[in-house]
PyMOL Python script that loads the backbone (N, CA, C, O; Angstrom):
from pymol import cmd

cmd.read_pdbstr("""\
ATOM      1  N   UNK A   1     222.815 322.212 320.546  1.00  0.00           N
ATOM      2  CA  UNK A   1     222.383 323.390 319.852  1.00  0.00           C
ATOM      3  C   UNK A   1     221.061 323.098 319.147  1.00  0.00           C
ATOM      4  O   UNK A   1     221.098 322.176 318.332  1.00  0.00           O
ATOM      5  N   UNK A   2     219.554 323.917 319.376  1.00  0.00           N
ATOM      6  CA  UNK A   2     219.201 323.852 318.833  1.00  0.00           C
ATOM      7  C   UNK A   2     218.992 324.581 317.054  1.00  0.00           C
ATOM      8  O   UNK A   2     219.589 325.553 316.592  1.00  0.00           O
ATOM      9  N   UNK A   3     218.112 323.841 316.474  1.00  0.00           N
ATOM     10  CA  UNK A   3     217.740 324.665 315.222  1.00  0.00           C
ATOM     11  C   UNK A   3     216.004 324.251 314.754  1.00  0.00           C
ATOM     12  O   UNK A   3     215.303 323.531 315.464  1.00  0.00           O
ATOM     13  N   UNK A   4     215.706 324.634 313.935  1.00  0.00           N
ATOM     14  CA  UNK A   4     214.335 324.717 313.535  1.00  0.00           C
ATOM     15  C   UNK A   4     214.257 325.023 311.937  1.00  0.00           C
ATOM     16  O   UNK A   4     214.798 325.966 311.360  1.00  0.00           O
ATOM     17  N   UNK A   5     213.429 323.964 311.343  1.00  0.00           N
ATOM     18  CA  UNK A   5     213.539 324.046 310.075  1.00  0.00           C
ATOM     19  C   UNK A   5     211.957 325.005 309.857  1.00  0.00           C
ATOM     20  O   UNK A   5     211.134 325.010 310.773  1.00  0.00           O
ATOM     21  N   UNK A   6     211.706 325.761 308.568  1.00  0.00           N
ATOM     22  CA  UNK A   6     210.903 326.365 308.168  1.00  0.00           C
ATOM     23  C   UNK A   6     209.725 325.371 307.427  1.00  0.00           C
ATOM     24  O   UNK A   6     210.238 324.419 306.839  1.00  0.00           O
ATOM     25  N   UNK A   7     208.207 325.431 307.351  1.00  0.00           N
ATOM     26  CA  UNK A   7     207.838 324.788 306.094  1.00  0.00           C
ATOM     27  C   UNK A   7     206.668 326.021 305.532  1.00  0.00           C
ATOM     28  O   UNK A   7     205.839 326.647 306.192  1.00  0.00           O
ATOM     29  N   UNK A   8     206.794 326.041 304.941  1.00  0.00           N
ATOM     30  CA  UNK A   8     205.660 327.056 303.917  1.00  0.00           C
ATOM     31  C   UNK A   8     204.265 326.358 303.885  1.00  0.00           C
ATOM     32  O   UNK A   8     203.871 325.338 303.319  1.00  0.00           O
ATOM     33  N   UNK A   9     203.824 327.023 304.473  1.00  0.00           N
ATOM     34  CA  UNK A   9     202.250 326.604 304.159  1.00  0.00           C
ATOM     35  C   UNK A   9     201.372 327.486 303.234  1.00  0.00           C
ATOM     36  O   UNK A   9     201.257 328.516 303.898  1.00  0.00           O
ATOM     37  N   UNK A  10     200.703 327.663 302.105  1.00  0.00           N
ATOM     38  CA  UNK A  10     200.245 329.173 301.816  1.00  0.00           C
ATOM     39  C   UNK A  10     199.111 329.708 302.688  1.00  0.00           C
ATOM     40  O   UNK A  10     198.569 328.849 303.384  1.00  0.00           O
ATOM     41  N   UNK A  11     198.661 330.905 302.787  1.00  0.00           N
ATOM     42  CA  UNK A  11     197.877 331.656 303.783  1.00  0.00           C
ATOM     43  C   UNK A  11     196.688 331.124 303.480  1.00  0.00           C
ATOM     44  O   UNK A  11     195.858 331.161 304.388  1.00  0.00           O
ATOM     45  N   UNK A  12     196.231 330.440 302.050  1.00  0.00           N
ATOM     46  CA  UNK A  12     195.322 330.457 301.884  1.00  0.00           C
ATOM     47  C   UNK A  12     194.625 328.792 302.511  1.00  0.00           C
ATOM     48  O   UNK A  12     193.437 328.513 302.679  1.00  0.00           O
ATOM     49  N   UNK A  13     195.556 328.120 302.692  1.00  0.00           N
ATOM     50  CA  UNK A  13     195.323 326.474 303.372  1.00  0.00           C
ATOM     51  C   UNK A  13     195.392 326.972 305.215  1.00  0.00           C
ATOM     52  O   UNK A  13     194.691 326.352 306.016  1.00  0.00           O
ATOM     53  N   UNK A  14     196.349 328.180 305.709  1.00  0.00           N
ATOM     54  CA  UNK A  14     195.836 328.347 306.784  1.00  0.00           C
ATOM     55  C   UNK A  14     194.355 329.291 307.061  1.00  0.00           C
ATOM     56  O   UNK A  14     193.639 329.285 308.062  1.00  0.00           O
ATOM     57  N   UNK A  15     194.254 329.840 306.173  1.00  0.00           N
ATOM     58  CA  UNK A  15     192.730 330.365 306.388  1.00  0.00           C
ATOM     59  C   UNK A  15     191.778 329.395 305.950  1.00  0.00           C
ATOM     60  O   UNK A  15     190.659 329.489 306.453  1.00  0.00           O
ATOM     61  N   UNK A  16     191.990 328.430 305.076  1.00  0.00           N
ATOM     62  CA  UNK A  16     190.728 327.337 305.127  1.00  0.00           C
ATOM     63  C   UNK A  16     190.325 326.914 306.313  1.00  0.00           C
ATOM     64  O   UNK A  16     189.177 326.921 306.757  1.00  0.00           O
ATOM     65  N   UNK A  17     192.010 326.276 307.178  1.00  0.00           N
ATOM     66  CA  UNK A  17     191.469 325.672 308.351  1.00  0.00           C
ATOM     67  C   UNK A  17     190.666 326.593 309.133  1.00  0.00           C
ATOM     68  O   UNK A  17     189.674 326.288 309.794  1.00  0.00           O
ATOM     69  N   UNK A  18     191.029 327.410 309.042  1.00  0.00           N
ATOM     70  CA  UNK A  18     190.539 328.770 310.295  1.00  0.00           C
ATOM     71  C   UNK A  18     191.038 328.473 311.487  1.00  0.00           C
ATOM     72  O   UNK A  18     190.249 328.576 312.426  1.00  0.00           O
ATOM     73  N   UNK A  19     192.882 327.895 311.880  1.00  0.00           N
ATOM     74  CA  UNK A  19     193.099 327.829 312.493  1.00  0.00           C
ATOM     75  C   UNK A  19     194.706 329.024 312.313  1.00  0.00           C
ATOM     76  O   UNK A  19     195.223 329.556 311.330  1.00  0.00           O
ATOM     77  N   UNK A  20     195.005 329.030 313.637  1.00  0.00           N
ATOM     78  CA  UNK A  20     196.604 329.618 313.885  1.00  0.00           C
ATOM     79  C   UNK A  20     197.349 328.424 313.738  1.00  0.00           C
ATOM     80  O   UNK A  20     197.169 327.212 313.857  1.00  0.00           O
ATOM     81  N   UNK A  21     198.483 329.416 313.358  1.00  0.00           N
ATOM     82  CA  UNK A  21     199.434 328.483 312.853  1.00  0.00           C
ATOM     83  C   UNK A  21     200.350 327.654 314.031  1.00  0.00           C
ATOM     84  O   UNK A  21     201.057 326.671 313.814  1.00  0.00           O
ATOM     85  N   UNK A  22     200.101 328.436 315.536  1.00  0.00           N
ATOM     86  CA  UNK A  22     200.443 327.655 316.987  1.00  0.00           C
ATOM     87  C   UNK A  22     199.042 326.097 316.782  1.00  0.00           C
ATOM     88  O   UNK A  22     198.972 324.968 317.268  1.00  0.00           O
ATOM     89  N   UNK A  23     198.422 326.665 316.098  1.00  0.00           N
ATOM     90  CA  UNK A  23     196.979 325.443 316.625  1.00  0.00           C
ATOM     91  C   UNK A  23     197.408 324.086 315.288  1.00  0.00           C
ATOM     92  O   UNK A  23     197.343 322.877 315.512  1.00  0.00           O
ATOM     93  N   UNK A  24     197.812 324.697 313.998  1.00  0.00           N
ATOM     94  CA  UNK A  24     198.352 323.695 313.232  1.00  0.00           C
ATOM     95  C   UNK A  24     199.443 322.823 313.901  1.00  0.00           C
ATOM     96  O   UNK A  24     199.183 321.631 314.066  1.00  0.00           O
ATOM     97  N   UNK A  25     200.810 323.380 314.356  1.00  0.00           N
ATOM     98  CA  UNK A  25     201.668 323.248 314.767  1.00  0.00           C
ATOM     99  C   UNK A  25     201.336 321.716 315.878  1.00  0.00           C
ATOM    100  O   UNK A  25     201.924 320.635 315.929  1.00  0.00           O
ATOM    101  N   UNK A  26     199.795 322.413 316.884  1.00  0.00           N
ATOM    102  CA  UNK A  26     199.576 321.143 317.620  1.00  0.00           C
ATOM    103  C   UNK A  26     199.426 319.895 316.834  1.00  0.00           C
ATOM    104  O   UNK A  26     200.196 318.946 316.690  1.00  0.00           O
ATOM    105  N   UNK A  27     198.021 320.176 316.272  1.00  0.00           N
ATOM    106  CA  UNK A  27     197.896 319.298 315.056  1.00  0.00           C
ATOM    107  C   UNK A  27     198.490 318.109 314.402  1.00  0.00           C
ATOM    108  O   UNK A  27     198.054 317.013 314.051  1.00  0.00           O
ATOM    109  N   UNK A  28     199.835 318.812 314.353  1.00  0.00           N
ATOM    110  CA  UNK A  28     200.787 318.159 313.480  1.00  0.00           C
ATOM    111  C   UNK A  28     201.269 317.159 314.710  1.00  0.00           C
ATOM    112  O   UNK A  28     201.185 315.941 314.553  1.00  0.00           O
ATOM    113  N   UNK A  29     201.670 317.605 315.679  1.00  0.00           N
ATOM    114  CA  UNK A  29     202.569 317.004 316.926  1.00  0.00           C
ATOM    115  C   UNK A  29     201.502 315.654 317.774  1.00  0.00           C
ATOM    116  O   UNK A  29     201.801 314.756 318.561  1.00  0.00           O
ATOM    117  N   UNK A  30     200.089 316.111 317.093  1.00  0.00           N
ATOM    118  CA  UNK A  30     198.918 315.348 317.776  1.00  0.00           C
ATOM    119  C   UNK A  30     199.099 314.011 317.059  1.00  0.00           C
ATOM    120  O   UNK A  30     199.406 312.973 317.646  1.00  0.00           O
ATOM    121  N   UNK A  31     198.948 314.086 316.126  1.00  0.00           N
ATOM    122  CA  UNK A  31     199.119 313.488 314.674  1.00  0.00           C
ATOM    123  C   UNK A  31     200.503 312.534 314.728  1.00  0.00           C
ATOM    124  O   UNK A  31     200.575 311.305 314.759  1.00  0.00           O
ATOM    125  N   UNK A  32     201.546 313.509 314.727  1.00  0.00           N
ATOM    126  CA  UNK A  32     202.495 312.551 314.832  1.00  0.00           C
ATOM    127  C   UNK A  32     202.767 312.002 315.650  1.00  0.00           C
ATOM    128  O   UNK A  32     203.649 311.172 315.431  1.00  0.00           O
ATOM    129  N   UNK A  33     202.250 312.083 317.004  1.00  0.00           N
ATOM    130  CA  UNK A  33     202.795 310.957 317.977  1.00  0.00           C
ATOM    131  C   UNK A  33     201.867 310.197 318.245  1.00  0.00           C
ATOM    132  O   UNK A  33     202.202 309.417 319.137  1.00  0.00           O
ATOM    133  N   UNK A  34     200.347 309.977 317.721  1.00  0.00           N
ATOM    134  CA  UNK A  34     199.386 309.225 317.586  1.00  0.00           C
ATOM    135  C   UNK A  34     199.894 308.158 316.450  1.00  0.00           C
ATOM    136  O   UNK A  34     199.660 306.951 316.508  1.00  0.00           O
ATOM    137  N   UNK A  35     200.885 309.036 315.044  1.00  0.00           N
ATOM    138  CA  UNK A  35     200.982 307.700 314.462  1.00  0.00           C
ATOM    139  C   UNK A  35     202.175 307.218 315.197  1.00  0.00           C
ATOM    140  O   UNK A  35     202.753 306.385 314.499  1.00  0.00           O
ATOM    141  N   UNK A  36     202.687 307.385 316.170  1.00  0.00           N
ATOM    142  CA  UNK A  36     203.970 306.702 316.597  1.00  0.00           C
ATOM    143  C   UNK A  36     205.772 307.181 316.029  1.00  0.00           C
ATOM    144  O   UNK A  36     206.895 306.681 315.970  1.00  0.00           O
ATOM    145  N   UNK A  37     204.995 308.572 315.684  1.00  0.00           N
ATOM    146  CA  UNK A  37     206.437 309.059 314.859  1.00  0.00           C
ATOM    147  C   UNK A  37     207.271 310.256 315.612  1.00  0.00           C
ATOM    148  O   UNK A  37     208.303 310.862 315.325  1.00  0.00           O
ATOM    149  N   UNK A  38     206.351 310.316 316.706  1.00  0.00           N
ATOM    150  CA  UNK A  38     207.052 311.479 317.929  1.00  0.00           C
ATOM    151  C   UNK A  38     207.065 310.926 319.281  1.00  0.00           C
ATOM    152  O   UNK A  38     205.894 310.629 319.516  1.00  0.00           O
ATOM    153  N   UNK A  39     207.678 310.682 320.128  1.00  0.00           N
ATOM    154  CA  UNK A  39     207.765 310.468 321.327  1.00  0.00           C
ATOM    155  C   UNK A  39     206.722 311.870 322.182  1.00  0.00           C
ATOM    156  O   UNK A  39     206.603 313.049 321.851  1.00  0.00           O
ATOM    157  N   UNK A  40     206.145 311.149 323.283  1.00  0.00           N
ATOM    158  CA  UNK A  40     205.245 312.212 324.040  1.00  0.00           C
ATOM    159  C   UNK A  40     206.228 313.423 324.388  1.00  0.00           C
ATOM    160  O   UNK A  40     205.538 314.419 324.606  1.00  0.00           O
ATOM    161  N   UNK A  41     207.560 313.689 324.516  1.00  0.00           N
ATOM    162  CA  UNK A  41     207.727 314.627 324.927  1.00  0.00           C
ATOM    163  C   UNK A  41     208.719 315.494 323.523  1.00  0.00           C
ATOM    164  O   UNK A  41     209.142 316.643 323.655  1.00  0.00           O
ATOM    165  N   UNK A  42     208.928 314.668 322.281  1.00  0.00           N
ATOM    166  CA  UNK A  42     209.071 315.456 321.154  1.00  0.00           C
ATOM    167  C   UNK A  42     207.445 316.210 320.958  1.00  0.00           C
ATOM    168  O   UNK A  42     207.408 317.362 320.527  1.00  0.00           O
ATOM    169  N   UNK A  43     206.530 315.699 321.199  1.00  0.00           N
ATOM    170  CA  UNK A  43     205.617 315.959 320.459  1.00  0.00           C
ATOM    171  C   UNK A  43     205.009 317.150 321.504  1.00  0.00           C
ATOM    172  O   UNK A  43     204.943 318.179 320.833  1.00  0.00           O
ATOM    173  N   UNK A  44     204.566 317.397 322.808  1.00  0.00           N
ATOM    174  CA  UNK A  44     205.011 318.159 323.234  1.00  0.00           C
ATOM    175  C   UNK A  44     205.538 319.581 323.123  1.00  0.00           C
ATOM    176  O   UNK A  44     204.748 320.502 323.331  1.00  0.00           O
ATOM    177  N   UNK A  45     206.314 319.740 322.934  1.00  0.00           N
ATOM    178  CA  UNK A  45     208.358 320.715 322.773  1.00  0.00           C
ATOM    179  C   UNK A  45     207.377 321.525 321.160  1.00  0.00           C
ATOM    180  O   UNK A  45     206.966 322.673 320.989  1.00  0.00           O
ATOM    181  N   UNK A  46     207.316 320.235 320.223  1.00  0.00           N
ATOM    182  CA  UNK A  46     206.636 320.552 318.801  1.00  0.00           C
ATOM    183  C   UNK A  46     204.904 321.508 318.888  1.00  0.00           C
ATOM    184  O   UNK A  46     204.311 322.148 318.019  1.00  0.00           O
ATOM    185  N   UNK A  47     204.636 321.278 319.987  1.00  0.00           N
ATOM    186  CA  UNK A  47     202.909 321.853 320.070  1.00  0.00           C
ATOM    187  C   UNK A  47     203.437 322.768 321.312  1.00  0.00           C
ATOM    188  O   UNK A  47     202.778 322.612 322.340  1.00  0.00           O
ATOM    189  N   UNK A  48     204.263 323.477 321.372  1.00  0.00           N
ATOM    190  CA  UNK A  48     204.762 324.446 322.478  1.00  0.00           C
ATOM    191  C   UNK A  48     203.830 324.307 323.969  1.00  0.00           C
ATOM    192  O   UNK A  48     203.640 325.235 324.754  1.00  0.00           O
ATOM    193  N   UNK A  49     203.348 322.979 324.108  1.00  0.00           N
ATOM    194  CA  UNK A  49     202.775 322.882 325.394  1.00  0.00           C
ATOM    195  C   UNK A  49     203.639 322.029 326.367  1.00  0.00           C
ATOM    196  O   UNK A  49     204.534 321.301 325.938  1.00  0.00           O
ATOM    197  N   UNK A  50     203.305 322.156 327.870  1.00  0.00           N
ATOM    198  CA  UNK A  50     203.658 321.391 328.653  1.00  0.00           C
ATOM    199  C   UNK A  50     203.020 320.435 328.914  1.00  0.00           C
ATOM    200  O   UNK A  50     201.807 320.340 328.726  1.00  0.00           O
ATOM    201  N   UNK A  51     204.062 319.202 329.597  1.00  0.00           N
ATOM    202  CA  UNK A  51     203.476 317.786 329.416  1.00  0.00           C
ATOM    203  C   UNK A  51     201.541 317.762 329.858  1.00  0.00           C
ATOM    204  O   UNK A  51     200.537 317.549 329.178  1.00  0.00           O
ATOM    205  N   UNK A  52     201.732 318.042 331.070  1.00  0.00           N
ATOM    206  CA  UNK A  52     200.381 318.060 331.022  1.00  0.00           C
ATOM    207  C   UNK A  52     199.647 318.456 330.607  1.00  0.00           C
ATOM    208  O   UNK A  52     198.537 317.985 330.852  1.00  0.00           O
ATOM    209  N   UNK A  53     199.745 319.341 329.899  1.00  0.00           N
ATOM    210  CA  UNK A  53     198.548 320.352 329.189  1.00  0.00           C
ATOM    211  C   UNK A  53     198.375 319.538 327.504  1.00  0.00           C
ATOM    212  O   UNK A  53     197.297 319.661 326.924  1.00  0.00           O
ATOM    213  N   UNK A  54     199.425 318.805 326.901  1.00  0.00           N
ATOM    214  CA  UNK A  54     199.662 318.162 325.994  1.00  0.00           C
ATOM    215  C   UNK A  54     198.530 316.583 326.546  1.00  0.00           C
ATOM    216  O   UNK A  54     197.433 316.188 326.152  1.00  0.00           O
ATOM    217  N   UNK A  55     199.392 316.129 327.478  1.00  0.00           N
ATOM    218  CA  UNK A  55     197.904 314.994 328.439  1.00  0.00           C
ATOM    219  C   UNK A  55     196.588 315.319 328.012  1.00  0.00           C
ATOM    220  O   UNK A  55     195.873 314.845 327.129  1.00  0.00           O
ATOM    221  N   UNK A  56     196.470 315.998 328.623  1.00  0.00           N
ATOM    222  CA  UNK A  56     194.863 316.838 328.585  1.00  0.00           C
ATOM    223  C   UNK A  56     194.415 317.030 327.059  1.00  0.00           C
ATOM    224  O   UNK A  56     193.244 316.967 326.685  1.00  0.00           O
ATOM    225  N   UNK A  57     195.304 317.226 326.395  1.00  0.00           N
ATOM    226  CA  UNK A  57     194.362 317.390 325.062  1.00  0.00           C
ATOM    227  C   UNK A  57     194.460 316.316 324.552  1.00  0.00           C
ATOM    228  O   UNK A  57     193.514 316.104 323.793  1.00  0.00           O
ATOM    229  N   UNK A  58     195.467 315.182 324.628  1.00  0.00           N
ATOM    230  CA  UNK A  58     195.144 313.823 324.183  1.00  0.00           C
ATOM    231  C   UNK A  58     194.105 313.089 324.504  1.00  0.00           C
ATOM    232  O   UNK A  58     193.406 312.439 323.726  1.00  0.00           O
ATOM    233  N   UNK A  59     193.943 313.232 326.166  1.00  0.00           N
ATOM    234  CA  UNK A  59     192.887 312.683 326.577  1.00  0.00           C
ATOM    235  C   UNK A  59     191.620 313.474 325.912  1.00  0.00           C
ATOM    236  O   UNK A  59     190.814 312.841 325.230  1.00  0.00           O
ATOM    237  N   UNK A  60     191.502 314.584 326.086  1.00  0.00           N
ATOM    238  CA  UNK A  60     190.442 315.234 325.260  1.00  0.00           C
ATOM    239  C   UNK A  60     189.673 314.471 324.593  1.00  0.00           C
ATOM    240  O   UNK A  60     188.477 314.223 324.753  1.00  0.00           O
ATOM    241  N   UNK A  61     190.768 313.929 323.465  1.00  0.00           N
ATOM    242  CA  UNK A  61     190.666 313.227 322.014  1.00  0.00           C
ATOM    243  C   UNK A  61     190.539 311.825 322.213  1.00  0.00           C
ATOM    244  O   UNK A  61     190.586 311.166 321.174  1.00  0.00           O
ATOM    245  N   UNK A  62     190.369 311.105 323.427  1.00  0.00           N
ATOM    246  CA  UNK A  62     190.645 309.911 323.820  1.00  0.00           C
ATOM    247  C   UNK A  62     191.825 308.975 322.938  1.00  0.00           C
ATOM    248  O   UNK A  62     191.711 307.796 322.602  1.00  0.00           O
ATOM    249  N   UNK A  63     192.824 309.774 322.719  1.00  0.00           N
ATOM    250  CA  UNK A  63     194.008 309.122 321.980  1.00  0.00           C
ATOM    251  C   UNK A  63     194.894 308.823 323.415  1.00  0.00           C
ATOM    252  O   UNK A  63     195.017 309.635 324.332  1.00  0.00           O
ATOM    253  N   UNK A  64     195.513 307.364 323.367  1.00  0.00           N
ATOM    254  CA  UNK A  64     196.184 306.952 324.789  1.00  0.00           C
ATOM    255  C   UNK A  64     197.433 307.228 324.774  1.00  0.00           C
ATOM    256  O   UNK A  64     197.915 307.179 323.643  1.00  0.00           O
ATOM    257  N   UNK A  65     198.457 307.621 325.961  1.00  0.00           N
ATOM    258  CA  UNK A  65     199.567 307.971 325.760  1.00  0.00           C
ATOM    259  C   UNK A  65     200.485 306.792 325.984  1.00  0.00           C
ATOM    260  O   UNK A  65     200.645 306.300 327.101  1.00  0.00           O
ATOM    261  N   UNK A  66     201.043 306.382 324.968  1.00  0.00           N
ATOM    262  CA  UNK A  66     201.994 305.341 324.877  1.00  0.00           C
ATOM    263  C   UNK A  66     203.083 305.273 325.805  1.00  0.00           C
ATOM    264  O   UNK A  66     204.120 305.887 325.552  1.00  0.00           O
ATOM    265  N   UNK A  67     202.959 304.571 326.889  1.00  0.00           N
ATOM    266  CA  UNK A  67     203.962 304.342 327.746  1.00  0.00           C
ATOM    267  C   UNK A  67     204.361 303.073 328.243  1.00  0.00           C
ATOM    268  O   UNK A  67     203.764 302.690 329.249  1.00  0.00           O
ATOM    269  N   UNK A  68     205.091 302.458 327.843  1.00  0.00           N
ATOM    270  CA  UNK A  68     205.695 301.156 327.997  1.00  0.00           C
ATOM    271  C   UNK A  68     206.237 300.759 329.004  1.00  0.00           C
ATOM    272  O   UNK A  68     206.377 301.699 329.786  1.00  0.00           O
ATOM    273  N   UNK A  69     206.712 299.606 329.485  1.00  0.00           N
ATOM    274  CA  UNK A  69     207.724 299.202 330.513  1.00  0.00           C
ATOM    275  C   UNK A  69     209.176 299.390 330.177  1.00  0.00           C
ATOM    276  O   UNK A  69     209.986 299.278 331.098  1.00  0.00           O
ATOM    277  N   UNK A  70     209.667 299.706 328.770  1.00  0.00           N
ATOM    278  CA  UNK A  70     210.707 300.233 328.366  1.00  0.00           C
ATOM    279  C   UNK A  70     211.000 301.725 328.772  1.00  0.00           C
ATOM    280  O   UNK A  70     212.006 302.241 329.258  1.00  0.00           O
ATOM    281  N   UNK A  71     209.873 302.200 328.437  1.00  0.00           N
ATOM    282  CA  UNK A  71     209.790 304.028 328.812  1.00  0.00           C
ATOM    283  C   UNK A  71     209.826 304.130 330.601  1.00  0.00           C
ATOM    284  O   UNK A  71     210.295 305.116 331.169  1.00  0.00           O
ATOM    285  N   UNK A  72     209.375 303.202 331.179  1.00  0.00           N
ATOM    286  CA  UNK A  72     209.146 303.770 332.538  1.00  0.00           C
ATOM    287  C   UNK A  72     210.576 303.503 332.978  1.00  0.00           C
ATOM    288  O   UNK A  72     211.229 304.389 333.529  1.00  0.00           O
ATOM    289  N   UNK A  73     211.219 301.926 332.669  1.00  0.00           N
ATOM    290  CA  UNK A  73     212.939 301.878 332.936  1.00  0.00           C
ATOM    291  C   UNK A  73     213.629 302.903 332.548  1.00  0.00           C
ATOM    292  O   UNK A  73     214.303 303.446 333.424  1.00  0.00           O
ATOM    293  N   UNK A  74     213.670 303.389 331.360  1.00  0.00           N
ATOM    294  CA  UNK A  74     214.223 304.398 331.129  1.00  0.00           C
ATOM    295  C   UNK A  74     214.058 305.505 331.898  1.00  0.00           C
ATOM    296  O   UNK A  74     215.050 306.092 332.328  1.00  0.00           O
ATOM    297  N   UNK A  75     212.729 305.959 332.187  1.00  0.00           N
ATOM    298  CA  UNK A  75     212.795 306.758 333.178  1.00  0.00           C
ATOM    299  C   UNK A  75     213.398 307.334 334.284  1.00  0.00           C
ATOM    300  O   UNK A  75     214.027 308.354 334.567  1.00  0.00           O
ATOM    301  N   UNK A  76     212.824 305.920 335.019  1.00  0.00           N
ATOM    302  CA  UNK A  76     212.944 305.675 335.979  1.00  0.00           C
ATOM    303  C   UNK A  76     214.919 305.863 336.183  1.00  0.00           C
ATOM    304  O   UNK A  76     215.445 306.605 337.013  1.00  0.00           O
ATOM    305  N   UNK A  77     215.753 304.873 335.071  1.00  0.00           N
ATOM    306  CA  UNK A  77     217.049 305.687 335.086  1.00  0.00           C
ATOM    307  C   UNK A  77     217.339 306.792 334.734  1.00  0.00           C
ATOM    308  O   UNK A  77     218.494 307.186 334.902  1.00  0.00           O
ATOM    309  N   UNK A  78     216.700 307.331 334.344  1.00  0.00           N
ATOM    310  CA  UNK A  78     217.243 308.666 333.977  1.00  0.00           C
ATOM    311  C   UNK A  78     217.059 309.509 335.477  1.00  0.00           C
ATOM    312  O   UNK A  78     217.945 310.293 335.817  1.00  0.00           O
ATOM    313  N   UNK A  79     215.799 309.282 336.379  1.00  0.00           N
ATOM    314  CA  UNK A  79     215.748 309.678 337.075  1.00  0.00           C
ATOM    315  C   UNK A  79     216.869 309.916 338.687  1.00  0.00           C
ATOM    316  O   UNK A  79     217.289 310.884 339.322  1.00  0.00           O
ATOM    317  N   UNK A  80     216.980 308.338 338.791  1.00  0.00           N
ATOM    318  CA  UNK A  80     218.491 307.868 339.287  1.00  0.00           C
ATOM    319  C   UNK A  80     219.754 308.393 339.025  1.00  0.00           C
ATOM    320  O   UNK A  80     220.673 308.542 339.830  1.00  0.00           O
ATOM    321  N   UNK A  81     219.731 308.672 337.798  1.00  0.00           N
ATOM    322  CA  UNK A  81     220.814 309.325 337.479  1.00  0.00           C
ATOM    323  C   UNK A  81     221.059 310.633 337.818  1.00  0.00           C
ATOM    324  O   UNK A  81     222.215 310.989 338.046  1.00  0.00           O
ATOM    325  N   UNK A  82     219.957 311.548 337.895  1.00  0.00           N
ATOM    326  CA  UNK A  82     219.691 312.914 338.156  1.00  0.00           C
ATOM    327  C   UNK A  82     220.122 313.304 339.846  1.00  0.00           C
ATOM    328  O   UNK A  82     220.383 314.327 340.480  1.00  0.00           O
ATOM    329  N   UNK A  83     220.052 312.314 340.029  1.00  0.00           N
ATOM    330  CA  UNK A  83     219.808 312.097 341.685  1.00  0.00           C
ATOM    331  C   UNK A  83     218.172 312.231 342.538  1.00  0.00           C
ATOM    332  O   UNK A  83     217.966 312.364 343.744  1.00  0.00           O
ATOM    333  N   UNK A  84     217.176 312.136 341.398  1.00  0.00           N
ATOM    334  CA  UNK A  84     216.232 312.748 341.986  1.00  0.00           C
ATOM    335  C   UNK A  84     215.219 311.555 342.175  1.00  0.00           C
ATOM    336  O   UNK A  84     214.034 311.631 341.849  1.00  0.00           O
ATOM    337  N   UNK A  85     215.854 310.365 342.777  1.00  0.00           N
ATOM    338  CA  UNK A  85     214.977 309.733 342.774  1.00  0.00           C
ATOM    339  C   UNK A  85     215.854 308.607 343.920  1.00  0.00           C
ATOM    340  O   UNK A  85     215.300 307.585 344.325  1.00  0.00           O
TER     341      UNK A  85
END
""", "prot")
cmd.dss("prot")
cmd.show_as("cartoon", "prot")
cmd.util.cbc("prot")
cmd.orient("prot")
């Protein structure tokens, strides 16, 4: 089940940025999985984009997408498991 917590920002810190609050939202998800506090596909889900389009703006930013030999095993089983591989 999902849920979704609220945070209050006032109107007046989103009109400083002069951004939407979908473009903060990235921001935040950019941010946090640059410091290592979101996995690429929490962070993602959090910036309502798809993986690649999330890619693309990292690379944009030349921020690298953390992918390990842990992440690709995992994968890679998860994939096995699906049957799709």
């Amino acid at each position: 089940m999902s849920s979704t917590v609220s945070i209050e920002i006032p109107r007046e810190v989103i009109h400083a940025t002069r951004m939407t609050p979908q473009e903060l939202k990235q921001e935040l998800a950019v941010h946090l999985f640059q410091q290592g506090k979101l996995s690429f596909g929490k962070a993602c889900e959090m910036a309502g984009m798809t993986a690649w389009a999330f890619q693309q703006l990292l690379g944009s930013r030349e921020i690298p997408v953390h992918y390990h030999l842990e992440d690709y095993e995992a994968d890679l089983a998860a994939l096995k498991e699906q049957g799709r591989l």
